[in-house]
TIKOLZA-249153 format. One record per residue (C-alpha): z, x, y; residue in one letter. Coordinates in steps of 0.2 Angstrom, whole numbers. Layout:
<rs>
c3  c1  c2  aa
Z  X  Y  A $
...
</rs>
This chain:
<rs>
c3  c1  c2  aa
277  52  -312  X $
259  44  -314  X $
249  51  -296  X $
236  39  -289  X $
225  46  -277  X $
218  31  -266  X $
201  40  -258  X $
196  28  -246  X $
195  10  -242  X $
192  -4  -228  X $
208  -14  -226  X $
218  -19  -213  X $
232  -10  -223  X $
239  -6  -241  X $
253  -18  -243  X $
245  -25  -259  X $
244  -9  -268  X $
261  0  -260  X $
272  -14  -267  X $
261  -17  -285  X $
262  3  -287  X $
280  4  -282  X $
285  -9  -293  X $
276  1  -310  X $
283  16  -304  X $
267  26  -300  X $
265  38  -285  X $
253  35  -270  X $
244  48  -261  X $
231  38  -247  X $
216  52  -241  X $
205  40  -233  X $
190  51  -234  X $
174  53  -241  X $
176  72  -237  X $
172  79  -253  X $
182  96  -248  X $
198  84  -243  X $
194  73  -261  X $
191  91  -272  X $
209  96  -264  X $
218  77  -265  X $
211  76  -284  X $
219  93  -290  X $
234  84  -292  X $
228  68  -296  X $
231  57  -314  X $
221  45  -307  X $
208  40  -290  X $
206  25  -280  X $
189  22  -274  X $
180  10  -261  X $
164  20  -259  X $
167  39  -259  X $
155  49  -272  X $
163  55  -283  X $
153  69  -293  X $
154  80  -307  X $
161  95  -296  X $
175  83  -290  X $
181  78  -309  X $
181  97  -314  X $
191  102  -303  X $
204  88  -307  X $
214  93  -323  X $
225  80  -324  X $
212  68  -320  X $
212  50  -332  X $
205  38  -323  X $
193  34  -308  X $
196  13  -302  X $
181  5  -291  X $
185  -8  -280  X $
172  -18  -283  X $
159  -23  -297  X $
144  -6  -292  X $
150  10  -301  X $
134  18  -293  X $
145  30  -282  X $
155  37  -297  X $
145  50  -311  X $
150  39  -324  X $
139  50  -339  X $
148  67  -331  X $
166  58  -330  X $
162  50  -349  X $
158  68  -356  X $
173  76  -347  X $
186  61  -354  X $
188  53  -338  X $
190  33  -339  X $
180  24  -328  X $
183  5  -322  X $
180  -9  -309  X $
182  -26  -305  X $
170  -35  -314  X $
173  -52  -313  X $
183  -54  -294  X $
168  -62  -283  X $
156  -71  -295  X $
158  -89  -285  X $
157  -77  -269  X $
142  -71  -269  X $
132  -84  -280  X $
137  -96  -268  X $
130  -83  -255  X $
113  -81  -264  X $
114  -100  -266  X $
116  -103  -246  X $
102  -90  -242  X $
90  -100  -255  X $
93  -117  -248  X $
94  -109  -232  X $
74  -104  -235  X $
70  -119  -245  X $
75  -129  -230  X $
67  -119  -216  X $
85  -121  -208  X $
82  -103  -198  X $
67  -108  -193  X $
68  -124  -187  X $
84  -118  -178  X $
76  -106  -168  X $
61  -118  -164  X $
74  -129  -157  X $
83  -116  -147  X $
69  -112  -137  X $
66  -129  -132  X $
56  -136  -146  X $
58  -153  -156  X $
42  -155  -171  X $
46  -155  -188  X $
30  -149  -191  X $
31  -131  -183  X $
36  -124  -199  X $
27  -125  -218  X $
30  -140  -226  X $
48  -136  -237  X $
44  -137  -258  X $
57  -150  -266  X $
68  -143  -277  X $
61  -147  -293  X $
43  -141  -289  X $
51  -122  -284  X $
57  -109  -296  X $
70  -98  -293  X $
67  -82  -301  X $
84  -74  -305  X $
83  -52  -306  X $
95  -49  -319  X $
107  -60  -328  X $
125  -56  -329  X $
140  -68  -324  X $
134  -70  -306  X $
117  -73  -308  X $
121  -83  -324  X $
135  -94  -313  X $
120  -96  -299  X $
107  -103  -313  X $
119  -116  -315  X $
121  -120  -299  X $
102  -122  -295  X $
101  -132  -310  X $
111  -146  -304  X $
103  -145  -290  X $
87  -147  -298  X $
77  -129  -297  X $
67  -120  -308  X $
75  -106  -312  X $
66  -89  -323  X $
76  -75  -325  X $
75  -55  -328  X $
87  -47  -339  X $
83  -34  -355  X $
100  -36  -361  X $
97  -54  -363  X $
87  -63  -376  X $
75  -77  -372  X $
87  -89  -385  X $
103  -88  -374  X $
94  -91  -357  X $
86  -105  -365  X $
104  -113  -368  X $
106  -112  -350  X $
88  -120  -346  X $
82  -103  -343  X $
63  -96  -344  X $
66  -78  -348  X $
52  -67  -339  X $
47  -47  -336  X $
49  -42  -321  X $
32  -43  -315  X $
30  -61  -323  X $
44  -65  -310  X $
36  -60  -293  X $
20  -69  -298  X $
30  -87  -302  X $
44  -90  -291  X $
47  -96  -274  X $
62  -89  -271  X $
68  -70  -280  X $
88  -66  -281  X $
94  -49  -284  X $
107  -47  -295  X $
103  -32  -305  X $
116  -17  -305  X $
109  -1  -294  X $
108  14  -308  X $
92  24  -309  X $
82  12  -318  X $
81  -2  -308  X $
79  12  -290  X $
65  2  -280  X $
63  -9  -296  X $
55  -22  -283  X $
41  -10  -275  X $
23  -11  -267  X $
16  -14  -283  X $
27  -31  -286  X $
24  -35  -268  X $
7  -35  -274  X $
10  -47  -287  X $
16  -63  -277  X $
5  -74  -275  X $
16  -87  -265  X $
24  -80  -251  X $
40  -80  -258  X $
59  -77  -250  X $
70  -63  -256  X $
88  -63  -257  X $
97  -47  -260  X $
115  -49  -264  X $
117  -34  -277  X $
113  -17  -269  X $
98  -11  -257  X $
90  4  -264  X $
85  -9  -277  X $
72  -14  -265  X $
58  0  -259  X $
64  -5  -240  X $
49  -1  -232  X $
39  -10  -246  X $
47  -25  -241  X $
45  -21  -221  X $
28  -21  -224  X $
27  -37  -234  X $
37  -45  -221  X $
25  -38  -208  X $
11  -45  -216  X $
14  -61  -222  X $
16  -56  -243  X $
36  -62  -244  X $
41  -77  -231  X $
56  -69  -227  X $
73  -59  -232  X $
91  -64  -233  X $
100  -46  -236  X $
117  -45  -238  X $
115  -25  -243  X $
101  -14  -235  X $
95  4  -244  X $
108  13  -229  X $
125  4  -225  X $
132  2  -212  X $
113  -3  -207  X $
107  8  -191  X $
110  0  -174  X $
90  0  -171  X $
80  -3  -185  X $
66  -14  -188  X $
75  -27  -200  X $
87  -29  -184  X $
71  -36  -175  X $
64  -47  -187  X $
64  -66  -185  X $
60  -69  -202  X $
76  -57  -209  X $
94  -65  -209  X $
105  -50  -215  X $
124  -52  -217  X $
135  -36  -219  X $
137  -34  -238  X $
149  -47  -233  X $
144  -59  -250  X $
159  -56  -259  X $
171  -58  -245  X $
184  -73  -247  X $
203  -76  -246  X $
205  -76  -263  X $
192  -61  -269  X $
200  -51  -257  X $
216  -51  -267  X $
208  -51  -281  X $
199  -35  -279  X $
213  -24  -274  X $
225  -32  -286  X $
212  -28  -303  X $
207  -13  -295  X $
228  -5  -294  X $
229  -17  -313  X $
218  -2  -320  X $
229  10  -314  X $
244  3  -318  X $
240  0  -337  X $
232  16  -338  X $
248  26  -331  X $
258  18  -345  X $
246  23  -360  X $
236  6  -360  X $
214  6  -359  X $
212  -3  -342  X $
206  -22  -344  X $
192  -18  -333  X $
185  1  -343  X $
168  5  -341  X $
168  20  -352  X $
</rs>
């Protein structure tokens, strides 16, 4: 019998995968750990790992003969060593496509959000205060740019949002040409080119070591128009205390950070403190629906891959 491994996880209980891997036929072993000692032991006998966000390394998968196959709930593989698990004829897959009108509509709420000084004007008026004018005068849509840090299905499904809308909208992505964002009333940009123009910056850039504090002190530098971030993707992507400091001093307006460079963020930490920082917890995917989806893709891979089939969602 086919041997899944389920590492760890974060729900209320495994109903969705019990009966789904009951009814292929394929044996469940739950760990809930990120003990790498307790995984190296579970994984032994493994055909196949269930992941929420245990690392799982090199040392892990080569001490894990019968291992095929490592499934990610969720999009980031950034916890799995996908270059060591290709080499060692491990599969690799996720859930690409579970939460894409999640958390664009996330990113969406935390740009008009800004755009509208909504936080602001609701704290003025908690404390008592009632004048339009106590914040900066709001941009209209059509005069602000929207620059977009990567361009995959989310960030792709966001553009189009904002278009209707009415924004400008520029975005960075090298996989991309300049002719295909064009379709979608796109500027492509560098980088660079982005924190100099836009209003508002989106992260939506996958977290490998490339794009590691791809927004930094020098691109802080670069803005020129006190703009909001909005960080839905992952938060080592941003130098953190870059973007304290541009916070501090007036460079960025403010942050709306679904993700933070250390999850669960610390209970005092000066992002916590700041009135000009709303922070959710990496709670942008989270729905009714998306929470089905993600378990029941995530068990899909393991299921076509116990009977000889390349999971829908294979990285590798």
């Amino acid at each position: 019998m086919f041997k899944v491994t389920l590492v760890d996880h974060e729900w209320e209980d495994l109903n969705i995968e019990e009966n789904l891997f009951s009814e292929a036929g394929v044996e469940l072993n739950i760990l809930q750990s990120k003990n790498k000692e307790d995984i190296i032991e579970a994984a032994k006998e493994s055909d196949a790992l269930l992941v929420m966000y245990a690392n799982i390394d090199r040392e892990i998968m080569e001490s894990a003969p019968n291992l095929k196959l490592i499934s990610r709930y969720g999009i980031g593989v950034n916890m799995i060593d996908v270059d060591a698990a290709t080499e060692l004829g491990i599969q690799v897959a996720n859930v690409n496509d579970y939460c894409i009108d999640e958390v664009s509509d996330h990113a969406l709420a935390g740009i008009l959000a800004a755009s509208r000084k909504l936080f602001e004007y609701n704290f003025h008026t908690e404390k008592g205060g009632w004048d339009f004018k106590s914040v900066a005068r709001p941009l209209r849509a059509s005069k602000a740019v929207v620059g977009l840090l990567g361009y995959g299905k989310i960030p792709k499904r966001l553009a189009a949002k904002l278009k209707v809308i009415g924004y400008q909208v520029h975005a960075y992505d090298p996989f991309v040409s300049a002719e295909k964002m064009q379709e979608d009333g796109v500027v492509k940009a560098t980088v660079n080119e982005l924190m100099e123009v836009s209003d508002f910056i989106s992260v939506h850039v996958p977290l490998i070591e490339a794009t590691h504090h791809l927004i930094g002190k020098e691109q802080f530098n670069l803005m020129k128009r006190s703009p909001y971030i909005i960080n839905t993707a992952r938060g080592p992507i941003i130098d953190e205390k870059a973007m304290i400091a541009a916070l501090e001093i007036g460079t960025i307006s403010g942050a709306f950070l679904d993700v933070t460079e250390e999850e669960p963020l610390l209970d005092v930490h000066p992002l916590r403190e700041m009135k000009n920082v709303i922070l959710s917890p990496h709670a942008a995917w989270y729905s009714e629906d998306a929470y089905r989806e993600i378990r029941e893709k995530a068990v899909q891979n393991l299921i076509e891959k116990s009977v000889g089939k390349k999971p829908t969602f294979a990285l590798n």
